[in-house]
Rosetta silent file (secondary structure, phi, psi, omega in degrees, C-alpha in Angstrom):
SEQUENCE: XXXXXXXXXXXXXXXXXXXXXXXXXXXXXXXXXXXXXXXXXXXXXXXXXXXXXXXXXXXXXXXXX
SCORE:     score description
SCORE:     0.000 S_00000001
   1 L     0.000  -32.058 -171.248   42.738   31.965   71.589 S_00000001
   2 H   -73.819  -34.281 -174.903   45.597   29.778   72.655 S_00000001
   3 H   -91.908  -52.099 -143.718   45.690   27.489   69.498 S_00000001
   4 H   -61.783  -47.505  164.586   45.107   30.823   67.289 S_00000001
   5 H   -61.053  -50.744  159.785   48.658   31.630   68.959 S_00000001
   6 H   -38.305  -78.580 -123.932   49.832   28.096   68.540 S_00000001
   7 H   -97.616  -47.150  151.553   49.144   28.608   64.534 S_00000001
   8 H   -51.805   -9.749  162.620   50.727   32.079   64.435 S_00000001
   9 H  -110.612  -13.681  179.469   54.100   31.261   66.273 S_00000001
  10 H   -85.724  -44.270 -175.829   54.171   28.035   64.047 S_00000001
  11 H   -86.513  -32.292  163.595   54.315   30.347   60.808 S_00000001
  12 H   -43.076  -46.792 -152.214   56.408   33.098   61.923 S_00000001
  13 H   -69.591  -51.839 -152.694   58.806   30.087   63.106 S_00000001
  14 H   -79.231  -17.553 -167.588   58.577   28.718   59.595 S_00000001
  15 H   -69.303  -63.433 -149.271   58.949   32.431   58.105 S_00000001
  16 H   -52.545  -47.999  141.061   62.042   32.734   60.487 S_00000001
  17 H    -0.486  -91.740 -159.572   63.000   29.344   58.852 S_00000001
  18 H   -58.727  -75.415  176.052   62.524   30.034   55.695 S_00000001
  19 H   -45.993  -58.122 -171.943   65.104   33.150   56.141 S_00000001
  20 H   -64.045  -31.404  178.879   67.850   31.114   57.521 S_00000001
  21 H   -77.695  -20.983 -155.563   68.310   29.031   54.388 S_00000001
  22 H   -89.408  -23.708 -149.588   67.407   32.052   52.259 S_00000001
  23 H  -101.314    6.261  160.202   69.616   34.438   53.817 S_00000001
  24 H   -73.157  -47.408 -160.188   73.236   31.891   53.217 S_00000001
  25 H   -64.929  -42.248 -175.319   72.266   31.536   49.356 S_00000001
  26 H   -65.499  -35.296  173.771   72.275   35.556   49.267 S_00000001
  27 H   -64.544  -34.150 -167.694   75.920   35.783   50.955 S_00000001
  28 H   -79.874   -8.742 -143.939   77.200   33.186   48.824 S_00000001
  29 H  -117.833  -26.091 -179.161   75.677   34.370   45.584 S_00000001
  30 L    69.887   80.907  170.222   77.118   37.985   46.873 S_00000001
  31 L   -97.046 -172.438 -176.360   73.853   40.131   46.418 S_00000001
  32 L   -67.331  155.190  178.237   73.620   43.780   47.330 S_00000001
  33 H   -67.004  -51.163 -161.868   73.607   44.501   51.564 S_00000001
  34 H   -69.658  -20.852  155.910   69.966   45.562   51.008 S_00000001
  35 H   -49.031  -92.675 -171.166   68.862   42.061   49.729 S_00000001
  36 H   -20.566  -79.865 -165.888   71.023   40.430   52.916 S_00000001
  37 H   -35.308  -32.257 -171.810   69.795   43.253   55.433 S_00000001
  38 H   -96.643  -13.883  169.650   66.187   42.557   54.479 S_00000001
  39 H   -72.048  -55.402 -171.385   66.371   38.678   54.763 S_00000001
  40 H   -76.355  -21.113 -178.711   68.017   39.287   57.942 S_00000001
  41 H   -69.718  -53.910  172.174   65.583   42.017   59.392 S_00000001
  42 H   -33.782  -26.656  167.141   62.881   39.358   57.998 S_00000001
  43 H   -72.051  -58.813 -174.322   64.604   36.820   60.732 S_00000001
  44 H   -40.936  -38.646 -169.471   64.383   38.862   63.531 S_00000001
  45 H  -100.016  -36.667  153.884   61.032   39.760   63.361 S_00000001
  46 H    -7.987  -54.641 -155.168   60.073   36.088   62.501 S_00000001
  47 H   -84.665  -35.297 -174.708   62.133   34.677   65.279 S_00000001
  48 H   -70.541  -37.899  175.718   60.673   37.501   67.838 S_00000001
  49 H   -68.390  -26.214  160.294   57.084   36.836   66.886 S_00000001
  50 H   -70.627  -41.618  172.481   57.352   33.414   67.339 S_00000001
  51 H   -42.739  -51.828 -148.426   59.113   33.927   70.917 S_00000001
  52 H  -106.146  -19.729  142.829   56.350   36.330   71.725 S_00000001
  53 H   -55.584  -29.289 -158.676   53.566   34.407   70.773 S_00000001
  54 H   -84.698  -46.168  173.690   54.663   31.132   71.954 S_00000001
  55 H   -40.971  -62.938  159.373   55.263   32.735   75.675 S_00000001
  56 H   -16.487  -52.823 -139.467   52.006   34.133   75.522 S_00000001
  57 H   -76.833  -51.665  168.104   50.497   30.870   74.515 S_00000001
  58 H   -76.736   -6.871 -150.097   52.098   29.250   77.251 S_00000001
  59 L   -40.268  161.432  158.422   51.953   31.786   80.208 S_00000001
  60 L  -110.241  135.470  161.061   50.971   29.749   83.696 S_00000001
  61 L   -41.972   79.267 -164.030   48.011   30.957   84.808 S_00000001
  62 L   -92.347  165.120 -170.260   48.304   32.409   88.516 S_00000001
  63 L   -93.851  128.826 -135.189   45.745   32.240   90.714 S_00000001
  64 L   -94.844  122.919  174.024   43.903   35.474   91.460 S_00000001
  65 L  -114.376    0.000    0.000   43.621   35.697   95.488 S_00000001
């Protein structure tokens, strides 16, 4: 389960990626705010799914007493 997480915070990260170059070429190119807005909502949930898998992934285990 842990690499499954691994492989699923590595492509959100690359989505989230992916958005930061994409979402400069739409301001400079000036496209409509719904184009921008949706590049940038596309970061967010990239960048959060990667957070919240990789935390997961890594959790420390405590020990059960």
């Amino acid at each position: 389960m842990k690499a499954i997480k691994i492989i699923f915070g590595l492509l959100a990260g690359l989505f989230a990626v992916a958005h930061c170059v994409y979402l400069p070429i739409l301001l400079v190119r000036g496209r409509h705010m719904s184009s921008v807005m949706g590049s940038l909502a596309g970061l967010c949930i990239g960048a959060g799914l990667s957070v919240v898998l990789f935390k997961s992934a890594f959790k420390k285990q405590t020990a059960d007493r």
